[in-house]
N, C-alpha and C positions, 0 to 999 in steps of 0.2 A: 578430449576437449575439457577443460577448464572451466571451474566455476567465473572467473575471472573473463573467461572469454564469451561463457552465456551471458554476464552480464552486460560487455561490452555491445554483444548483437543484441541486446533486447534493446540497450539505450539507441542505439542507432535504428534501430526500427521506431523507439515511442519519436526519435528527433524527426522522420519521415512523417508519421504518421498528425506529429501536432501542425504541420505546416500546411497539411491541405483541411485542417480546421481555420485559419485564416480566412478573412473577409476579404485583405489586400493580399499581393506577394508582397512581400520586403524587398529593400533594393539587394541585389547578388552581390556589388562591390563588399559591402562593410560585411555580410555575414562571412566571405569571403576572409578577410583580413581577419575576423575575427578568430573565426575556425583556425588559420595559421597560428597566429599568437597562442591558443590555447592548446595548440602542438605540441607548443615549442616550449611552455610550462607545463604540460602532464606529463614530460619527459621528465620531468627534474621532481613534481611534486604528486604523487599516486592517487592523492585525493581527486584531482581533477581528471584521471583520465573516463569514469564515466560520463562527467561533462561535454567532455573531449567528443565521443562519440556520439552522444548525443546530438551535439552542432554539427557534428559530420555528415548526422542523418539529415537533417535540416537543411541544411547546404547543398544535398545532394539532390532533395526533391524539390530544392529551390532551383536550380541548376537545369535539370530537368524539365519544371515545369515554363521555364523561360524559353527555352526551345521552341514553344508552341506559342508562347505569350507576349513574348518581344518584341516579335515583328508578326503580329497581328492583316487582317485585312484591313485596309485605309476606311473610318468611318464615312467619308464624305465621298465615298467609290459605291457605297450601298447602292445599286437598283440599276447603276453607271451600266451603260453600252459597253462591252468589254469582247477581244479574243483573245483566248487563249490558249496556248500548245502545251501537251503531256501527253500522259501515256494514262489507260483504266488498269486502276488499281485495286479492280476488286470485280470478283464475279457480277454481271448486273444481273438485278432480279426486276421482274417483270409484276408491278401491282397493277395491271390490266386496263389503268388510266395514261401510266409511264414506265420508261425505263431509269431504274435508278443504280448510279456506280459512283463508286470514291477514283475520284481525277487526280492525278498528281501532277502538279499545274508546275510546269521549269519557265515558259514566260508567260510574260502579261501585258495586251497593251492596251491602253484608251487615248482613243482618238486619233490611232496610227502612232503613238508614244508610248515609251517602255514604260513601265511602272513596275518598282521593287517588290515584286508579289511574288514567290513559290511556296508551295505546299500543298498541305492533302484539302479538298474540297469534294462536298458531295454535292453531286450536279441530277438532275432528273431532267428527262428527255421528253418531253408529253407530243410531240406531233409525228409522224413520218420517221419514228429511231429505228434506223435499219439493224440487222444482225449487228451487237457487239460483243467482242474477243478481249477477255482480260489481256492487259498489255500492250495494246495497238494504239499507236500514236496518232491522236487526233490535232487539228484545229480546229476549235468551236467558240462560232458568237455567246458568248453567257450574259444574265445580270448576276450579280453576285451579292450578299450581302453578307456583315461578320456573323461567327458562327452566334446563335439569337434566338430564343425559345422561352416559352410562356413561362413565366413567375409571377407561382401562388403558390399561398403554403400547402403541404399537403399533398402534391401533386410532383411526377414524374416532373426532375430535374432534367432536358433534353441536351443542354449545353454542358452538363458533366457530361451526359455518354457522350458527348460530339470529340469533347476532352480527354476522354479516355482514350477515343479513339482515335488519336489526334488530328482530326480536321478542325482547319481555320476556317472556313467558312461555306456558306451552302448557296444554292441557286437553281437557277433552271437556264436551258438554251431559249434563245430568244428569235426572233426572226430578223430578217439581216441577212448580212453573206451565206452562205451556205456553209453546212460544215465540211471538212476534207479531214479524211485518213489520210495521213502522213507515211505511215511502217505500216503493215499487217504482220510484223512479227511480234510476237508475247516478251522480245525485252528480257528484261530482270524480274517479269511476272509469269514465267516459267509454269512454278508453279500452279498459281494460283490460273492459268489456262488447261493444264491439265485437269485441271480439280473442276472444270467447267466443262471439262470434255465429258468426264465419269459423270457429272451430273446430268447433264442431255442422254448419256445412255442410259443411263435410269431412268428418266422418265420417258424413252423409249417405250424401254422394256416394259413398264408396269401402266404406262399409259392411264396416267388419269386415277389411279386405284385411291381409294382413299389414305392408305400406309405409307404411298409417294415422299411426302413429306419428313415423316418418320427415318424412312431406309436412308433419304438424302442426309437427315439429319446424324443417323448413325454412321454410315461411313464417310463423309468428307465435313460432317460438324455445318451443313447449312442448315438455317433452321427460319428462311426466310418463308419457304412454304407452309408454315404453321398460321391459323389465322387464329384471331382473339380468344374463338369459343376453345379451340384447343388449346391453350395455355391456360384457359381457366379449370381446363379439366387437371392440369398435371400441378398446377396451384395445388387446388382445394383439396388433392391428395398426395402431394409431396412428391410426386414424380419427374419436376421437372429438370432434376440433376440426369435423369436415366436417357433423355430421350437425343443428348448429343453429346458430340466428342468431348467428354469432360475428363477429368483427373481421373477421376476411380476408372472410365473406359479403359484410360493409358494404361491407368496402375495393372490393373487386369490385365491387359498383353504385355508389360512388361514382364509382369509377375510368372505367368503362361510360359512366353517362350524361355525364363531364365529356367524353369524346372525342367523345361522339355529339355533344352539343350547343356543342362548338367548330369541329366539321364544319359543323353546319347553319348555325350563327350565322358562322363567316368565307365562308358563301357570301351573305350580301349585305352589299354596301358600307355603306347608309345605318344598318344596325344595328355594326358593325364602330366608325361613327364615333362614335358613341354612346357605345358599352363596348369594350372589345378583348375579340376571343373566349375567351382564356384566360381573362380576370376572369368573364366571363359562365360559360363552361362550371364554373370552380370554384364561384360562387352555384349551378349548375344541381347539383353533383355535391354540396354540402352538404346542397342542399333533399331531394335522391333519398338521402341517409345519414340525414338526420332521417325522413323515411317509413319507411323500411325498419328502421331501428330502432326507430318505434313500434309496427313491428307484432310485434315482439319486447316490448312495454312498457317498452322501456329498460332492459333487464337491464345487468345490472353489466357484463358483458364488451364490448355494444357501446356502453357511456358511456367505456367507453374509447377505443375504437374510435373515437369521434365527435371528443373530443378531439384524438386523434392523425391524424385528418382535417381537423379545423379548425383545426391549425399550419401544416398543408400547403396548404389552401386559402388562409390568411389570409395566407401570405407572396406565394401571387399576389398575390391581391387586392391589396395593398400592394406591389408588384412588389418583394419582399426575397429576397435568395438566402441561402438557410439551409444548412449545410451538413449532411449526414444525422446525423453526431449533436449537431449542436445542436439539430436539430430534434428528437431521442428525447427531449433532455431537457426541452426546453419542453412536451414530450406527457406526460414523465413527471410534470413539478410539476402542469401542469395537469388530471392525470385525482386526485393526491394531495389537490391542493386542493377537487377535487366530491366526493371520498369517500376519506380517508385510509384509512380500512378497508379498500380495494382491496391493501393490499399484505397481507393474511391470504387472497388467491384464487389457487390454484396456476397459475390462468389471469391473471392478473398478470404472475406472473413469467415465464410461458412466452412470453406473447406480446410483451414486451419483449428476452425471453431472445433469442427466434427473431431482431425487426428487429434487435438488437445483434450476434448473430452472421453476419447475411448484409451487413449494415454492414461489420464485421468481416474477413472472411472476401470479400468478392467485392469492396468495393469498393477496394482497392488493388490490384487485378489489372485487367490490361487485358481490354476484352471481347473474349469467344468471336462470331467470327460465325455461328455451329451456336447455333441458337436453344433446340436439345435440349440441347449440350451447357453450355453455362450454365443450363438448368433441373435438371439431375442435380447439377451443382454445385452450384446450391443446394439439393437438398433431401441433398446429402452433408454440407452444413455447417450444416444443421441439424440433421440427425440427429448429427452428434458432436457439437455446440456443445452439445447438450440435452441429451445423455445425462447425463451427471452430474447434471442437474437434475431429470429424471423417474427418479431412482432417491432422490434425496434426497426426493421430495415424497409421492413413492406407492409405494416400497419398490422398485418392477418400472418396466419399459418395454420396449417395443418392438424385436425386434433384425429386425425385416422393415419398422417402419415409413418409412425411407427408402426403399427400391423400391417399397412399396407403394401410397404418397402420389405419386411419381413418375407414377405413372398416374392414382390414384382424385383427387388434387387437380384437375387442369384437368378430368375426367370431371363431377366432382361441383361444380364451381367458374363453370365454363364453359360447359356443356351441359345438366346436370342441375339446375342453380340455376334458370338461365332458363328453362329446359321449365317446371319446376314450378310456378313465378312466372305466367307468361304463362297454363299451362292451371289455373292456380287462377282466377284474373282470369276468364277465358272462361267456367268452370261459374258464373260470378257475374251472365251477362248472364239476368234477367229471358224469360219470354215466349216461349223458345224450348223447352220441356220436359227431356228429356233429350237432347237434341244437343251440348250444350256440354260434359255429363256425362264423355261417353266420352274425348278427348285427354286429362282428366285423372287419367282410369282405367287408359288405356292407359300413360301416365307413372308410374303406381303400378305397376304390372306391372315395367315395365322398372326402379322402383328396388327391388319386390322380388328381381329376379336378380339385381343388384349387391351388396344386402345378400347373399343365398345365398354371392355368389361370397367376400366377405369371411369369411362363415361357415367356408366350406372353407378358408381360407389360415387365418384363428386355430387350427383344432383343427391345425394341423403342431406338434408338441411343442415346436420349436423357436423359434416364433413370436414367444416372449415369454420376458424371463428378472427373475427375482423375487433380490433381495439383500436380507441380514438390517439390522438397524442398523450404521451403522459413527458412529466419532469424527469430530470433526467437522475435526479434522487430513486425512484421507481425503476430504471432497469438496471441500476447500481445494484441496490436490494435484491431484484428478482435474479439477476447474476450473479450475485452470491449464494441466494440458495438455493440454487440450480447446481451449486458446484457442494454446497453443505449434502444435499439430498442424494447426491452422488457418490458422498463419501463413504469410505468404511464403515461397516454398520458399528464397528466398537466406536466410532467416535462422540463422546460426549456430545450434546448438544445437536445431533446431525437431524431429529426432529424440528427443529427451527429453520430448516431450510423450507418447508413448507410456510408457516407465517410468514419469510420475506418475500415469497411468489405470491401472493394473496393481493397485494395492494396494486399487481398490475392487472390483477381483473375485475376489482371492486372500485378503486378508486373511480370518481366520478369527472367530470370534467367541468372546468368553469364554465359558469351559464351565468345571461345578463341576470342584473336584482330586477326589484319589481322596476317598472318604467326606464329603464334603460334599453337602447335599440343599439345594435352592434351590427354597423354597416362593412360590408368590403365590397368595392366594385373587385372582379376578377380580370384576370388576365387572360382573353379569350380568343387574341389574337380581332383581326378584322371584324366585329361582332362585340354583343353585348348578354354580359349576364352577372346580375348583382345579388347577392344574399341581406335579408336584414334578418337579424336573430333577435327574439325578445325570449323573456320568462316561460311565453304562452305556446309560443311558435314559432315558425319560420318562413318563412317568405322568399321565396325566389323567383325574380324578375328577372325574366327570360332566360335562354340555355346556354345562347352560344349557336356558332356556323356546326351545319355537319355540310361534308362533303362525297362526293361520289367514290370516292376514295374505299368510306366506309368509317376512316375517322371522325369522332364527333365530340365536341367540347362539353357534351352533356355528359357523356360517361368518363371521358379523359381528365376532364376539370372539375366542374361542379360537383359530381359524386366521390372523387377523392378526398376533395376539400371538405363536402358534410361530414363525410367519414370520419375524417383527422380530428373532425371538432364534436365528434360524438353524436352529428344528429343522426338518427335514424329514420324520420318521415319529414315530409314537407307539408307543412299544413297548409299553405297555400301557395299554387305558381301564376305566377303572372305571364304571360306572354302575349306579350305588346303587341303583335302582328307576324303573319306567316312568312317574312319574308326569314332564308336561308339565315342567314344571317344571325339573327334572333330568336327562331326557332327551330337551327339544323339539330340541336342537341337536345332536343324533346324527344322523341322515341329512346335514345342510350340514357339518358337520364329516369327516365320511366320503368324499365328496364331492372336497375338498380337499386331504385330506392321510392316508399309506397309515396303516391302524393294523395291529398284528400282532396282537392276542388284545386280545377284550373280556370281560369277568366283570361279572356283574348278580346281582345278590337277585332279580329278577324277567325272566331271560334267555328267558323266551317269549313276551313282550309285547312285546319292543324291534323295531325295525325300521329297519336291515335285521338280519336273521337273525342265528344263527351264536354267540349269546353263550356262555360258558360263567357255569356259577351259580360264585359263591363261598361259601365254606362258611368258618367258623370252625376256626383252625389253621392256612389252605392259606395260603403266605405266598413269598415270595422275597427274593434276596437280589442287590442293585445295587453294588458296589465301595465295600463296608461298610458299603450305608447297606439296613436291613431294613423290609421291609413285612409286615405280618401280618394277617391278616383277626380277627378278634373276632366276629362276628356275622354271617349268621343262622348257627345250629350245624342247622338241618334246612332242610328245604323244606317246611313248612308255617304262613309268614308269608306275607304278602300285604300290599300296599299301602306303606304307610309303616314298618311293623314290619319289610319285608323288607330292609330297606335295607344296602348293604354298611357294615360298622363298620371302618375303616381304621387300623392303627395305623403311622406313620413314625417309625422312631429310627435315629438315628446319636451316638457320641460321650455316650451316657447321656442326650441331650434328643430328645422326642420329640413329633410333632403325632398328633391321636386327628381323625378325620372322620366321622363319625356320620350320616350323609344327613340323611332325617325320622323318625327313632325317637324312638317317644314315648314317655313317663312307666313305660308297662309295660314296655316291653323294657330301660331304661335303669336302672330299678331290680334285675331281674333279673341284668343286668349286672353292679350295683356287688358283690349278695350271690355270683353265682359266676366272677369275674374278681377283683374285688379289689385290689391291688395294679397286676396287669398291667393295669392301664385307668390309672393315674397318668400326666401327660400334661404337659410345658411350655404347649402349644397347645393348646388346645380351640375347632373349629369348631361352634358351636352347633348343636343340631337343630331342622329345623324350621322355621329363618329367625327364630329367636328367638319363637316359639311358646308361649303357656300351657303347650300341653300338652307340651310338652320341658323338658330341661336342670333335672328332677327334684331337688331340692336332694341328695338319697342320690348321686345321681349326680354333681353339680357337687363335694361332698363326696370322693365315688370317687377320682376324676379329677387333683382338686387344682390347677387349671392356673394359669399363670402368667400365660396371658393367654386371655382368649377374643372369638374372633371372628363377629359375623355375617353370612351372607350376605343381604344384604335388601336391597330397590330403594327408594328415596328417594319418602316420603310416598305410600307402597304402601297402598291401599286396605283390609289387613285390622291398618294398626297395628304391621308386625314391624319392630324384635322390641317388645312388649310390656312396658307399663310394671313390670310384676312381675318379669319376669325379668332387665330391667334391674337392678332394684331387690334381686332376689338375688344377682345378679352383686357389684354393687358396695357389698352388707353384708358378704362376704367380702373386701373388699378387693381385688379383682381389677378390674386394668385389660382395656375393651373395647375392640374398635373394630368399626365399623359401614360396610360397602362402601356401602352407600345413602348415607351422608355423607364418606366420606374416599376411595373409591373402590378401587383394588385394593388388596391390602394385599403385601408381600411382606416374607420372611425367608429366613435361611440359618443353616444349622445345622451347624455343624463339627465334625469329627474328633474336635478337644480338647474336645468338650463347649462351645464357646463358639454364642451365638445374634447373631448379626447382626441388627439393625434393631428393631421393624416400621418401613416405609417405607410410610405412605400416598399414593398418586399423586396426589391432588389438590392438596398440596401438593410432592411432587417434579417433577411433569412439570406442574402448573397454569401458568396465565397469568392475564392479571388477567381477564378476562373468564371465568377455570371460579369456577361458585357455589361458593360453599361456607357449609354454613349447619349448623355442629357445635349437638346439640343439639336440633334439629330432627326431632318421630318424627310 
């Protein structure tokens, strides 16, 4: 391989890789044409062929990403009555409220009419969902809506994973016709019904054990049976490469059967003369990476994996010497070229991250004959090579997980792989009752202690350290001396790799000046939760819905978003009233992050304890910027009426928060406030509700802008076509978190208003919906 030909795959990986940094797609026609023409000149002129590939790359993940993006689901079909027939396309897993599986939808109709709809949808099943069998062809009543997920910054992107994974749009069955099995045969989902079969005999066998999830997740790569608290444990200690069919699993049984079967194959001659044992062992170590990866279904992570086996294999076989990073890059065009999409998968870039820095990092130094001391080395130059990268991608990382991979990798790698492997196999023999059962019960045991023991090492405080956003100047720097710090110790200067890591743990984060208030309503879906940030403090006006699910916007939203922005307490939470809605995300929020004093309209209902009520008057005051309570003036409201009424001003401009007071209380209002209710900002009540935002009151108020909190193609309509409709007979501009996503402003000193900033267009990519207009 050729310097000339590394260059060419890097530029067509950076051509891929800048296109899903895009806000819009581009149109396909001209990049198209263009790419051609510049063919058809790097033929003739040499300068332009890294060009050349570059656009290639670009072209190609433009190409790609149109597949999914073209033909969309119809915005104006959101929530639509709809059936549709396909086939499940994916094991369902059972969250104990519903069944949930990816549908591969072939028709579509509304209203008894075809409409131009196929593709992947994830559908959840919440009433009466009988046994379902990957692969079996249903017809079922759905609502449907495009694929559509909370934007805020800060916060889990859910329309990239939906994107990744290519589904267009999500929904639930509805009531209506009944649904009908069509096939009870598994189709062209073969596999993935086998791989559903192994997984019911596991949890047979192991019934309930705690390692359940574990075993499933080491031999067929599910990893649906892991709940929140366990990914925090394999977080905060860097284990959560180990716990499913990932790359290094593959790498390892490739790796395995190629030595086993070069052993056996150079112990006789007349097979030797045939094939040479390395070609042969590499055929044997492919065929044992293709197994092993389908009992994972060929997840994304080991299609790379396989890739990055079958450059290494294929240059045996071809008896070519590659050198290690020619070889990265031929695994890297090749894993770009089966799915360009793979460079949106944080597991992308780690696992390229990881082979380029031990590339890097080990292979210009002479080896250690201390077999331990060349494995610490490398799990030392991984652990610095990555760090910059697992703070850029997930805020936090690991500061134990270099020692603690130093053990749990060859543990879990080497011993615990192959245990698990072989006593899965064995409960599988037929005929013998429960004899086979127990090696692999007893293997469950032994990885519940391990997990325990991981348990204990994440709760050390120390374990794990979380960093807010930084510029992107700061992991340029800390990325380069991550790679200075790694370098040969003869190199000049290789001490300054340290000073360029420094500013991403020191640097501080922008905080308002004195008297400026830095407002964002959140994107909380159905539900309300606002942050105002001053000098002094922070303030956060209510959580967000949590649901029985176990999901809750208090830990999923609010606490990633303080995070990203550096807070670490809340000085003060508000919550307006008990209902779901507004305070589902108070226990996950709590949780997280310390708060110092809560106040409620309804402080006896909340849980956890301790609130204090707020009363109209009772008010404070943050480094000029004043809060004041309006409402309720007694304790004897209840419900939505109790709701705390917020007033923020700084500088003569001020936002008014209103929870869900309705029509009564807000006319009341207008006749004994008056004045003091005139407002720049107005957070609707209610969620844009009939019964709120009382014309006396929008009158009151007077605002300059108002905003609602509501979830996108929300089931009861908000906000409503009327209040719309009074909204903007007064002339007043809205904006709607269900379509534009968080919203944020600032309010200064001078009386001036900074922004609104909708997230959906400041932080989108071409892949976030966006569908203005849409109720």
């Amino acid at each position: 391989m050729t310097r000339n030909t590394t260059g060419a795959g890097l530029a067509f990986a950076s051509g891929v890789a800048v296109v899903y940094l895009l806000p819009w797609l581009p149109p396909l026609a001209p990049t198209g044409f263009v790419t051609v023409g510049l063919a058809i000149a790097a033929w003739r002129w040499r300068l332009l062929r890294l060009p050349f590939w570059l656009l290639l790359g670009a072209f190609w993940a433009q190409w790609h990403a149109c597949l999914l993006l073209c033909a969309p689901f119809p915005d104006d079909l959101a929530r639509a009555p709809l059936v549709v027939e396909g086939r499940i396309a994916s094991i369902p897993t059972d969250s104990g409220l519903a069944r949930r599986f990816l549908f591969e939808v072939e028709q579509a109709r509304h209203e008894g009419e075809p409409i131009p709809f196929t593709g992947l949808v994830r559908l959840s099943w919440y009433e009466g969902a009988p046994p379902l069998r990957a692969g079996e062809q249903w017809r079922l009543p759905v609502r449907l809506k495009p694929r559509h997920g909370l934007a805020n910054p800060g916060t889990f992107d859910f329309e990239r994973w939906l994107f990744e994974q290519g589904v267009k749009a999500t929904g639930n069955l509805r009531r209506g016709e009944p649904p009908q099995r069509l096939d009870a045969g598994a189709g062209r989902y073969w596999l993935d019904r086998r791989r559903q079969g192994l997984s019911e005999h596991l949890a047979q066998v192991l019934d309930g054990a705690p390692a359940l999830p574990l075993v499933q997740a080491l031999v067929i790569g599910d990893r649906s049976g892991f709940d929140q608290d366990d990914w925090e444990v394999m977080m905060r200690t860097g284990t959560n490469h180990l716990v499913a069919i990932s790359g290094l699993h593959v790498g390892l049984i490739a790796g395995a059967v190629f030595f086993l079967v070069r052993w056996l194959w150079s112990r006789s001659a007349r097979l030797t003369v045939a094939l040479a044992a390395p070609r042969a062992a590499a055929i044997g170590g492919m065929i044992a990476a293709l197994g092993y990866a389908g009992l994972a279904g060929f997840a994304v992570s080991t299609q790379r994996a396989l890739v990055m086996i079958a450059v290494v294999f294929a240059a045996l076989l071809w008896q070519r010497t590659l050198r290690p990073y020619h070889a990265l890059v031929l695994a890297l065009v090749g894993v770009l070229l089966v799915d360009p999409g793979a460079v949106l998968s944080p597991g992308f870039w780690l696992s390229f991250g990881a082979v380029a820095v031990l590339v890097f990092s080990l292979g210009q130094r002479l080896p250690s004959r201390d077999l331990w001391t060349r494995w610490g080395r490398a799990q030392w130059a991984v652990g610095i090579g990555l760090l910059p990268l697992l703070f850029l991608l997930f805020g936090r990382a690991s500061l134990i997980a270099p020692p603690v991979n130093l053990v749990a990798v060859p543990l879990f790698s080497l011993i615990l792989l192959p245990l698990v492997l072989t006593t899965s196999l064995l409960s599988l023999i037929p005929g013998l009752g429960s004899v086979p059962w127990w090696p692999l019960q007893w293997t469950a045991h032994l990885l519940g202690w391990c997990l325990d023991g991981l348990a204990w090492i994440a709760a050390l405080p120390w374990a794990a350290m979380a960093l807010p956003e930084r510029p992107l100047w700061v992991w340029l720097a800390a990325g380069a001396g991550a790679v200075l710090m790694l370098a040969p110790r003869g190199l000049p200067g290789r001490w300054l790799g340290l000073l360029l890591v420094v500013p991403m743990f020191v640097l501080g984060t922008p905080r308002p000046g004195y008297g400026e208030a830095w407002f964002t309503l959140l994107d909380v879906g159905l539900g309300l939760s606002a942050v105002v940030r001053t000098r002094e403090g922070t303030l956060v006006y209510d959580t967000g819905p949590g649901f029985p699910s176990g999901f809750d916007t208090g830990s999923a939203v609010v606490a990633p978003f303080l995070a990203a922005h550096g807070v670490r307490r809340i000085e003060r939470l508000v919550v307006s009233h008990a209902d779901r809605d507004h305070a589902g995300g108070l226990a996950g929020l709590a949780e997280r992050i310390p708060i110092d004093r809560i106040d409620s309209g309804e402080p006896g209902d909340l849980d956890p304890p301790g609130a204090e009520p707020c009363r109209a008057g009772d008010g404070w005051d943050w480094s000029g910027v004043s809060f004041r309570f309006l409402h309720p003036s007694d304790a004897g409201f209840r419900g939505n009426d109790a709701s705390c009424v917020l007033r923020v001003e700084t500088g003569d401009r001020s936002i008014l928060l209103t929870g869900d007071i309705q029509a009564r209380v807000e006319r009341r209002l207008a006749r004994e406030r008056g004045d003091a209710l005139v407002s720049d900002v107005l957070v609707a009540g209610h969620h844009g509700s009939a019964t709120s935002t009382h014309p006396d009151f929008l009158d009151a108020v007077s605002p300059g802008l108002v905003l609602f909190a509501s979830g996108y193609a929300n089931h009861f309509g908000f906000p409503v076509a009327e209040v719309r409709e009074r909204v903007s007979a007064r002339g007043i501009p809205a904006l709607d978190t269900g379509l534009v996503g968080a919203v944020e402003l600032r309010l200064g000193p001078d009386g001036t208003v900074a922004g609104p900033w909708a997230w959906r267009e400041r932080g989108g990519r071409f892949w976030t919906h966006r569908a203005l207009g849409i109720h």
